[in-house]
C-alpha positions in Angstrom: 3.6 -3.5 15.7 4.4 -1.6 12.8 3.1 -1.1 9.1 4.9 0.0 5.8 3.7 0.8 2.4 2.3 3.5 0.2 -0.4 5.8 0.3 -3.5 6.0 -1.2 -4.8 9.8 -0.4 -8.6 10.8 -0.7 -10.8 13.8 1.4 -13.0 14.5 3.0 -16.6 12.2 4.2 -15.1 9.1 2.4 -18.5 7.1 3.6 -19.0 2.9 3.5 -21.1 3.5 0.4 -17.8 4.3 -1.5 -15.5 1.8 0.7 -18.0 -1.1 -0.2 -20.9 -0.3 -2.3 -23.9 -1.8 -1.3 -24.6 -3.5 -4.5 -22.1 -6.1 -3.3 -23.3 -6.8 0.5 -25.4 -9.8 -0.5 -21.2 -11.6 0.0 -20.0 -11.8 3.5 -17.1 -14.0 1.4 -13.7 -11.2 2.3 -11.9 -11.6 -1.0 -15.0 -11.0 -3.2 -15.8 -7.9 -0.9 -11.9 -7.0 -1.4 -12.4 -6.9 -5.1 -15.0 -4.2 -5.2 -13.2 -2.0 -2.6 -12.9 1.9 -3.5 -14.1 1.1 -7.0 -16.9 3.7 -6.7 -14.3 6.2 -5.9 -11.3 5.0 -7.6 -11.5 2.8 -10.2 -7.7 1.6 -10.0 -7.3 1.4 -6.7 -8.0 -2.5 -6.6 -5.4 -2.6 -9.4 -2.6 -0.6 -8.0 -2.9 -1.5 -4.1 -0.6 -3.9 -2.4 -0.6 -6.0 0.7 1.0 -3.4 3.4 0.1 -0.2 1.8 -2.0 2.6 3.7 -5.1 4.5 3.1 -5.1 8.4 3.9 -8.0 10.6 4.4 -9.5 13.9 5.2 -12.4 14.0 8.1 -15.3 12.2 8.4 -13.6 8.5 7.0 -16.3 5.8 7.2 -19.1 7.7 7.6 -22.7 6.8 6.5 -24.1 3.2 7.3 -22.9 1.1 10.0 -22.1 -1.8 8.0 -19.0 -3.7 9.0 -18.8 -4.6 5.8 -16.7 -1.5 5.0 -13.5 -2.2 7.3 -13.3 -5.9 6.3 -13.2 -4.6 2.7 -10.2 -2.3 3.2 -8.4 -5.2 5.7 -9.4 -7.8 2.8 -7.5 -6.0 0.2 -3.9 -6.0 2.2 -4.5 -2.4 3.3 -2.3 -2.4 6.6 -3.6 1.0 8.2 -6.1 3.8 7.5 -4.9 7.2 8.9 -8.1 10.2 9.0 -8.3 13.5 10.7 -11.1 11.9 12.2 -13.2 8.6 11.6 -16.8 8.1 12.0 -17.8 6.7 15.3 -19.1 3.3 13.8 -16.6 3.0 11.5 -13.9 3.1 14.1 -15.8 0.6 16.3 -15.5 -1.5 13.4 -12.3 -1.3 12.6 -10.9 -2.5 15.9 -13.3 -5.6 15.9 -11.9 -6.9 13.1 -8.7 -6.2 13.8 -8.5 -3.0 11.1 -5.6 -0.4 12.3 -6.6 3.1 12.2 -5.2 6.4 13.6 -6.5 9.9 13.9 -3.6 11.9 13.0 -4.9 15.4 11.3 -1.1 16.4 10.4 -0.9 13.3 8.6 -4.0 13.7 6.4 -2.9 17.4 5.6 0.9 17.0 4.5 1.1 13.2 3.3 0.5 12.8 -0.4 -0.6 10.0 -2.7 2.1 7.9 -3.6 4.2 9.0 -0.8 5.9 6.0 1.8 4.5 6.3 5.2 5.9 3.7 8.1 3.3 3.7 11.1 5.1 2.5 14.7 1.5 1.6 16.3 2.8 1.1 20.2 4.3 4.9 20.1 2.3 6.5 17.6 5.3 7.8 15.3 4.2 8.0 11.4 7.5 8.8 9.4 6.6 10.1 5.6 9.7 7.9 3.9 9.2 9.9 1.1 9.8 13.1 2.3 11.8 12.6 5.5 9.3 14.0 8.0 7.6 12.5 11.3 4.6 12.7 13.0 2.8 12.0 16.2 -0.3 10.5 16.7 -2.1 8.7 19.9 -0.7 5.1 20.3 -2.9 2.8 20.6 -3.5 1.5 24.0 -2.1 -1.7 25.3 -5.5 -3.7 24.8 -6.5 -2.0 21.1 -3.0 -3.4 20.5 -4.2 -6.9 21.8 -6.9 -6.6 20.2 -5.7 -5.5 16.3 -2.8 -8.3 17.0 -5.7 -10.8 17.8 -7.1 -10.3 14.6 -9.8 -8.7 16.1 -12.3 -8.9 18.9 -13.4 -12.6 18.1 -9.6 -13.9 18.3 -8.8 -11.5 21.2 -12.2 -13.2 23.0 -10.7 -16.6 22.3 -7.1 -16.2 23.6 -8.3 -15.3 26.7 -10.5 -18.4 27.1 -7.3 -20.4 27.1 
């Protein structure tokens, strides 16, 4: 499994009060949730993102409330993969249940720019900054994360082994 696109950079303690504010949590309804992602933090993003592109962070991504809300916000918007130094524990959790890629790579989040192209190789780990013609490793993902994120989350992987 692999992801392409652009990056959208920010720091540090990025928490799901910024990702989703909570003004908009009375929606479980993914596109409407989509629409308001980042918009406390950057304004443009839901204008300039496109299906495939990658978020980019400092530490601490996801922190602050536990609301799942959050990851299906990013997913919802066509962001392919979010790559942190680290990720809050609940937010990462997340993530994977919905089926959200997301690495901890800290190399990544120090040298990879805004605007630079990033390709992410999820079974080996390799991130390759297009842009500037450098590579970096992080953890694959192990076999069943893979299943999972390719199940479109917990709830699909829970139903294809039922069959």
């Amino acid at each position: 499994m692999k992801a392409k696109g652009k990056v959208f950079k920010y720091g540090d303690n990025v928490d799901t009060d910024v990702i989703i504010p909570a003004r908009y949590l009375n929606t479980s309804n993914h596109k409407e949730l989509a629409s308001h992602c980042m918009e406390d933090l950057d304004k443009e993003f839901i204008n300039k993102v496109r299906v495939g592109d990658i978020i980019v962070a400092n530490k601490n991504f996801g922190c602050g409330s536990s609301r799942e809300h959050a990851p299906i916000a990013i997913k919802a918007t066509g962001v392919s993969c979010v790559i942190a130094s680290t990720f809050a524990r609940i937010f990462y959790r997340n993530s994977i249940n919905i089926g959200l890629p997301i690495l901890e790579c800290d190399e990544v989040a120090k040298k990879i720019e805004s605007g630079n192209e990033i390709e992410v190789d999820f079974s080996n780990g390799i991130i390759k900054n297009l842009t500037k013609n450098e590579e970096y490793k992080s953890e694959a993902f192990p076999e069943f994360m893979q299943e999972i994120i390719n199940s479109n989350g917990l709830i699909g992987y829970i139903k294809k082994q039922k069959k």
